[in-house]
C-alpha beads as a LAMMPS data file, in Angstrom:
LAMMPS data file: protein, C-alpha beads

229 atoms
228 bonds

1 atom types
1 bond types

-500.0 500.0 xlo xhi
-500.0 500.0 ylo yhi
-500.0 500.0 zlo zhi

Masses

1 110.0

Atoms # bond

1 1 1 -335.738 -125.111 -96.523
2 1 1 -334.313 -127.577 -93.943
3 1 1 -337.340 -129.253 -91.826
4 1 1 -337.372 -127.812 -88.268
5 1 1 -335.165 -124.435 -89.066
6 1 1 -336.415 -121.631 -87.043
7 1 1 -337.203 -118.385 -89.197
8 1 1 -333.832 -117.159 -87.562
9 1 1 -331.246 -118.995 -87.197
10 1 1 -329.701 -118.381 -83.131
11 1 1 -326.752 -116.518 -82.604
12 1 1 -325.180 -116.475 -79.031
13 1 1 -322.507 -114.268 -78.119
14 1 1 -319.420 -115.553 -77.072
15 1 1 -318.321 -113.440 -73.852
16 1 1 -314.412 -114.595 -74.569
17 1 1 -314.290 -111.708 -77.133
18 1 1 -316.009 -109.411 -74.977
19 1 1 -314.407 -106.297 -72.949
20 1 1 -313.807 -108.165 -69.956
21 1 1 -313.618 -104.335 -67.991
22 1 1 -317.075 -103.504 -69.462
23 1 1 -318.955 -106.991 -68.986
24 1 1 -322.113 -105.906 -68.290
25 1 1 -322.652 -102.905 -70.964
26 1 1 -321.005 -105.603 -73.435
27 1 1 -323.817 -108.039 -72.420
28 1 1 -326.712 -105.667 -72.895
29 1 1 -325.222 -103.695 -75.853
30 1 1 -325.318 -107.813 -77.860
31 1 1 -328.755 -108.350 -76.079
32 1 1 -330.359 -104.964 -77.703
33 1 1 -328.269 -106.333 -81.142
34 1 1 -330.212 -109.426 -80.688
35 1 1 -328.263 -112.027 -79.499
36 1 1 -330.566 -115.566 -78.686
37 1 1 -327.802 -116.243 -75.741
38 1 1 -324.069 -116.036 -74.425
39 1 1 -322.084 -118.526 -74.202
40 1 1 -319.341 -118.615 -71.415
41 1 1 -315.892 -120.511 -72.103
42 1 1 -314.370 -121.303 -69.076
43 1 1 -310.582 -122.246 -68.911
44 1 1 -308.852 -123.303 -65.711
45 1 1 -304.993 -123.143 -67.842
46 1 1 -304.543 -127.057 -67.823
47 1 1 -307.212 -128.267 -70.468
48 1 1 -306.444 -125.622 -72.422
49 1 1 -303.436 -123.180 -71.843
50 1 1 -305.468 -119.989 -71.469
51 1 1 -307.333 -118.594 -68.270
52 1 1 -310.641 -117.133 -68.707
53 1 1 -314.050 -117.226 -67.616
54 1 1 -315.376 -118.099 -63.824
55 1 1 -318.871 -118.971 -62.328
56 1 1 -318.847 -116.417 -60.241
57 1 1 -319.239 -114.226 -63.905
58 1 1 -322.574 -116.067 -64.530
59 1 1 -323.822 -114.934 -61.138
60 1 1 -322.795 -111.577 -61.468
61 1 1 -324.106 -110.849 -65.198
62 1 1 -327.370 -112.462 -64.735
63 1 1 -329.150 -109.181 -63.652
64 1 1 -328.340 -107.931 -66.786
65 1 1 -329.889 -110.331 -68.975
66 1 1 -332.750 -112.281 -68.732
67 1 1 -331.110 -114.711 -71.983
68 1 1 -330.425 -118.248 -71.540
69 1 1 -326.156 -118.651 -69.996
70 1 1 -324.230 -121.672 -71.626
71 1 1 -321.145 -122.523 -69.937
72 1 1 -318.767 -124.134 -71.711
73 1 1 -316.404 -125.913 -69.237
74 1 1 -312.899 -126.365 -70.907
75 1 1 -311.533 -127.957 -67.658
76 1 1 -309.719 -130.758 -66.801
77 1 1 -312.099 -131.820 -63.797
78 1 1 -315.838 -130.937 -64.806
79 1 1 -317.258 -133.233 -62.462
80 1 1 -315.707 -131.905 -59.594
81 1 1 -317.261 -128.551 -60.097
82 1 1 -320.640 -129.112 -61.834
83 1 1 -322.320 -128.324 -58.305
84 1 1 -320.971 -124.969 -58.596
85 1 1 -323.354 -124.832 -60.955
86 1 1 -326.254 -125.658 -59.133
87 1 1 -327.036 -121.839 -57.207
88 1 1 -326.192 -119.837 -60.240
89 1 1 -328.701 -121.695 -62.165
90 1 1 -326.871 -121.995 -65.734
91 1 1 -328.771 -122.794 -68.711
92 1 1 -326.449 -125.342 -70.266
93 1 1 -323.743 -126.940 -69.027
94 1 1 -321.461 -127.591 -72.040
95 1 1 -318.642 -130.305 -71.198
96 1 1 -316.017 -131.736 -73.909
97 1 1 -316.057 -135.210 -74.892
98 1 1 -312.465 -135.690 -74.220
99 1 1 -312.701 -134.869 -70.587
100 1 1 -315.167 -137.338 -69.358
101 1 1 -314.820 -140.598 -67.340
102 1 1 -318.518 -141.779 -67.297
103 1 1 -320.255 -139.186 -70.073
104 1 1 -323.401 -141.163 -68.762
105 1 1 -322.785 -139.937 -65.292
106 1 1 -322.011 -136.710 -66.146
107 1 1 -324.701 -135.938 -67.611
108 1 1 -327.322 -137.716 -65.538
109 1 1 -325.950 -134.763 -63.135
110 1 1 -326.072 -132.214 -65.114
111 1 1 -329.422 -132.863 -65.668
112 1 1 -330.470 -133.441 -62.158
113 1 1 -329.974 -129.641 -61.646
114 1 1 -332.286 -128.630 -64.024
115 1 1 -330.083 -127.877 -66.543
116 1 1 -329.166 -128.577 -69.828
117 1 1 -326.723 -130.833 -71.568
118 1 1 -324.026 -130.162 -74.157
119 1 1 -321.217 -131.942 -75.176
120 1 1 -318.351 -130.285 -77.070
121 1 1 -316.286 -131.796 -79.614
122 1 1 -312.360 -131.049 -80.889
123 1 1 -311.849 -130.463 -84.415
124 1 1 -310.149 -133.974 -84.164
125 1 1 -312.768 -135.707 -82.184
126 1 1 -314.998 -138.151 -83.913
127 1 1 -318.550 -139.125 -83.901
128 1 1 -317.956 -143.411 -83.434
129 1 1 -317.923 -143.537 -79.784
130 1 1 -319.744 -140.151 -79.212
131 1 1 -322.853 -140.758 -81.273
132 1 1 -324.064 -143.222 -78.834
133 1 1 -325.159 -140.467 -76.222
134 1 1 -326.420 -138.117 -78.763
135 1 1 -330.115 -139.252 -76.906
136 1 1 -328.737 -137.948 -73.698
137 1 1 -327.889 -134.643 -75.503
138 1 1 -329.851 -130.759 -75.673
139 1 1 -326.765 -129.551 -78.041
140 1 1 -323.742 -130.726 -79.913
141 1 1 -321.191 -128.334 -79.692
142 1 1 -318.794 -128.750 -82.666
143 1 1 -315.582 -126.810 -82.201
144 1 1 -313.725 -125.201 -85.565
145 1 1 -310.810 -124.300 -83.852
146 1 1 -308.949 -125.991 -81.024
147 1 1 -309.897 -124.253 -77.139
148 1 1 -308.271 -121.757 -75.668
149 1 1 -307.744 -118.701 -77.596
150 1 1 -310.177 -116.086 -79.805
151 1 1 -310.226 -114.910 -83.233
152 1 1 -308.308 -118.924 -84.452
153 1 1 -309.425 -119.159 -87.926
154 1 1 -311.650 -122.606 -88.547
155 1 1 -310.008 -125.742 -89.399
156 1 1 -311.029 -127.425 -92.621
157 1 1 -313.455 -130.421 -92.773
158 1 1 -315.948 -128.327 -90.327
159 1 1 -318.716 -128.578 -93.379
160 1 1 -318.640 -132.050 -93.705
161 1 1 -318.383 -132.759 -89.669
162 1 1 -321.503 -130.616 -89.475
163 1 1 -323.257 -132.656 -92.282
164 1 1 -322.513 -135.834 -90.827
165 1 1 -323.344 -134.983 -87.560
166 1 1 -326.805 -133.720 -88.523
167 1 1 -327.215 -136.975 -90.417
168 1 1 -326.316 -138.932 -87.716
169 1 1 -328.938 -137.213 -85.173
170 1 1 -331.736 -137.277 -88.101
171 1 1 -332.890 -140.523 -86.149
172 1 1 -333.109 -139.033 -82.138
173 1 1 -336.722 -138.720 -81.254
174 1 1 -336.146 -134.819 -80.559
175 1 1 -334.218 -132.564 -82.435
176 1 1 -330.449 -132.162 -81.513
177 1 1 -329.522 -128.592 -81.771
178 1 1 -326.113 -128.711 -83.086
179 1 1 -323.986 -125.690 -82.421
180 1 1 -320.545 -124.248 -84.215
181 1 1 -318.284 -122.039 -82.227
182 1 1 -314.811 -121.209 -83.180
183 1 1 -313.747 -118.939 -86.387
184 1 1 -317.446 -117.890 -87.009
185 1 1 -317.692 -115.202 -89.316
186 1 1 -319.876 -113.653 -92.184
187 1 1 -317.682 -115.060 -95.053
188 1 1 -318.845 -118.776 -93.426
189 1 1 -322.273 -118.532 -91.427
190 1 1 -324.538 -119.332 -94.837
191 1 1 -322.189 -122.714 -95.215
192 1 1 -322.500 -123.645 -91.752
193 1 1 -326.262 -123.189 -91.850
194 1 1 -326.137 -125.287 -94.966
195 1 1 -324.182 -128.117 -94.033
196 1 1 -327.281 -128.443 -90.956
197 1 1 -325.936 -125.898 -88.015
198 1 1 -328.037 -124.972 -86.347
199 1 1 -326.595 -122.271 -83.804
200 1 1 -323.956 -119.959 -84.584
201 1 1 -321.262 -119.371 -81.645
202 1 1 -320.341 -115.678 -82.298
203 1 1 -317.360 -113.919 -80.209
204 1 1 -314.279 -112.032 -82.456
205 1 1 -316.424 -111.300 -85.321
206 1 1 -319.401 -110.433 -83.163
207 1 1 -317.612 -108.122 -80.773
208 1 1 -315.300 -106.527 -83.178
209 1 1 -318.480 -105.709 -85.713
210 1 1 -318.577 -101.592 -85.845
211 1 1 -322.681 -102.364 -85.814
212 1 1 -323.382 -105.339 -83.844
213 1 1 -326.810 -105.294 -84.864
214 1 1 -326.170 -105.193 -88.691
215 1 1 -324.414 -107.610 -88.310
216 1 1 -326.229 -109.846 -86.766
217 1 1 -329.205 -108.782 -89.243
218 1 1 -327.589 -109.628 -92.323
219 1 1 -326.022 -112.600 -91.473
220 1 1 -329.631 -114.122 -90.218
221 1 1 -331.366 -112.605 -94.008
222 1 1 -328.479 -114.787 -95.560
223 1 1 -329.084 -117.662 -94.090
224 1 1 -333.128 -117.433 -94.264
225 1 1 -332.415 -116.875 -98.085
226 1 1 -330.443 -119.638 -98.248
227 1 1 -331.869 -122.062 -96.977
228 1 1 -335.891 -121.355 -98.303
229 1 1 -334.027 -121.996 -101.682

Bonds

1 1 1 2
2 1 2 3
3 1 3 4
4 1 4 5
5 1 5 6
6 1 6 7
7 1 7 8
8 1 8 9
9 1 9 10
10 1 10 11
11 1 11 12
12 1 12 13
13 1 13 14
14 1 14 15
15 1 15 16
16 1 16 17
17 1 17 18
18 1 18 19
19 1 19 20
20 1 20 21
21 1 21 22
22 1 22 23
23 1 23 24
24 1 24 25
25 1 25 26
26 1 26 27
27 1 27 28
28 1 28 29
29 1 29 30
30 1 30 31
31 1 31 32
32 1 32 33
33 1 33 34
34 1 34 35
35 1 35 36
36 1 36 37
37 1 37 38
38 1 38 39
39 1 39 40
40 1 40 41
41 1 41 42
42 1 42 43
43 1 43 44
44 1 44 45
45 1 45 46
46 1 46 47
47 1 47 48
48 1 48 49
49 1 49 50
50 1 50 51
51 1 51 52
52 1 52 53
53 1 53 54
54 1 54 55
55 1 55 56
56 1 56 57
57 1 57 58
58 1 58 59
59 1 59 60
60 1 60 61
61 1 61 62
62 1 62 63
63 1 63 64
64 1 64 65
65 1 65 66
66 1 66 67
67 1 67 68
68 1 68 69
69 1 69 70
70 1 70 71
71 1 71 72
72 1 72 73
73 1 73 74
74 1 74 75
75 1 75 76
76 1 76 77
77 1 77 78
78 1 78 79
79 1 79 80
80 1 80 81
81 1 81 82
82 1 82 83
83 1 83 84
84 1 84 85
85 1 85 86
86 1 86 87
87 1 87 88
88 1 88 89
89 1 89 90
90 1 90 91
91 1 91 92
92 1 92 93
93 1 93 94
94 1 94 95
95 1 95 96
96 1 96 97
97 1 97 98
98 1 98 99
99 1 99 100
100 1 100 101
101 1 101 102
102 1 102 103
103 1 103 104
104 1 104 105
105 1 105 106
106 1 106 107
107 1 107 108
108 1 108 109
109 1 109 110
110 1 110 111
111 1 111 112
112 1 112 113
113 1 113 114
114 1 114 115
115 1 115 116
116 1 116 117
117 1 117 118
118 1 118 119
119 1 119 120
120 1 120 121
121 1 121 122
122 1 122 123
123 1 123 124
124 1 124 125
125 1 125 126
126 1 126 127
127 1 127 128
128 1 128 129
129 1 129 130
130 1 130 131
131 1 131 132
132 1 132 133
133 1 133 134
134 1 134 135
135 1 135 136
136 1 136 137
137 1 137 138
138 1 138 139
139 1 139 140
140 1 140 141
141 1 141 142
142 1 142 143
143 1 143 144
144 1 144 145
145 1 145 146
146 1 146 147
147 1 147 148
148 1 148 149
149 1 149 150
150 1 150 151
151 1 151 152
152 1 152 153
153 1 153 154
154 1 154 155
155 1 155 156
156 1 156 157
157 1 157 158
158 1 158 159
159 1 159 160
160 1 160 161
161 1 161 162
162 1 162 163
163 1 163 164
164 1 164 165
165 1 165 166
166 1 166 167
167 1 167 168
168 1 168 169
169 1 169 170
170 1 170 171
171 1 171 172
172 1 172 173
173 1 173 174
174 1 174 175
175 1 175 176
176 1 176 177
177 1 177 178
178 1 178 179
179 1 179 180
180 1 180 181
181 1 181 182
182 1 182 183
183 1 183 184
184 1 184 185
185 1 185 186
186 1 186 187
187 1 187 188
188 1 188 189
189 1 189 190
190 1 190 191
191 1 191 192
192 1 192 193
193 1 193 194
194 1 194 195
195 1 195 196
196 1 196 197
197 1 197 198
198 1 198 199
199 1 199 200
200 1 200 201
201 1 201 202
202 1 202 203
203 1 203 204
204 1 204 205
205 1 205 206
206 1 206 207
207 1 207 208
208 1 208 209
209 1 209 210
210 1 210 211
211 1 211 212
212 1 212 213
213 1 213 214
214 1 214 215
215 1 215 216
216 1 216 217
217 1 217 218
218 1 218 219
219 1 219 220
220 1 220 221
221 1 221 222
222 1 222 223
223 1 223 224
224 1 224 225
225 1 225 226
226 1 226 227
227 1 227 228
228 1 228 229
């Protein structure tokens, strides 16, 4: 079994796929299926050509979950709104690598509001500049599809990315939780876990699942048999 695995391996629920005219029931119906977290991706149509998420959504969900709230910012200008942040008291603040003018700055101010830090990576990003702030990171978020859109089926390479990533944070003084969102499924969560994911990022496959919490149950026993072999 990999050192430092927890007995179940997270799963946070990606609102994208969610019924956006039944938010709350959606967030309490994966929160009963036992979902760890959900994970908000936030699109302003320039980064990415797709509108979605908005702070204000954090604010109004929170009373019906007491779960951690990632928000992923797929936005041109994530400096310019991190104090949005600040009130609505977000978990993690996930912010993409390719977006950032001073990643040092960024997330010394993420951090000064109590949160934590992610960085998200493209399928085409790669680890030679990045790796040097893996210290100043809670998560690495490792995309398998390019932002924007739901239910994208994963790029190849995403196994070894994942192994070389773990590899590379195998030398931080505290453990890097490295995430995988995009094209997520049953057919792939075992491999993921394998290649050293830690966190699943769940939101087509999750949503769409006729029971959520089945689902979510057998894909946690595969993994846990797995990886005690």
């Amino acid at each position: 079994m990999r050192s430092g695995l927890p007995d179940m391996i997270p799963i946070s629920a990606s609102l994208l796929a969610a019924d956006y005219a039944r938010l709350g029931e959606e967030v309490r119906r994966a929160e009963a299926a036992g979902v760890d977290s959900f994970h908000f991706d936030m699109m302003d149509g320039h980064y990415v050509p797709n509108l979605a998420l908005a702070p204000d959504h954090l604010k109004m969900l929170r009373c019906h979950t007491k779960l951690p709230f990632c928000a992923h910012l797929e936005l041109e200008n994530p400096d310019e709104v991190l104090s949005r942040f600040k009130e609505i008291q977000a978990d993690m603040l996930i912010v993409q690598w390719n977006t950032l003018a001073n990643p040092t700055h960024t997330f010394a101010r993420i951090r000064s509001q109590n949160t934590k830090v992610g960085l998200g990576l493209n399928p085409d990003d790669t680890f030679d500049k990045v790796e040097h702030y893996f210290g100043d990171l809670d998560l690495l978020l490792l995309l398998g599809v390019y932002p924007g859109f739901g239910g994208q089926v994963m790029q190849p390479g995403m196994l070894e990315k994942i192994a070389r990533a773990r590899s590379l944070a195998g030398g931080l003084e505290r453990h890097l939780t490295i995430a995988v969102d995009g094209g997520v499924n049953s057919g792939n969560a075992v491999l993921l876990a394998e290649a050293g994911a830690d966190c699943l990022i769940m939101g087509t496959a999750l949503f769409q699942s006729p029971d959520m919490a089945q689902f979510i149950g057998s894909i946690r026993e595969s993994v846990a048999e797995s990886l005690r072999r």
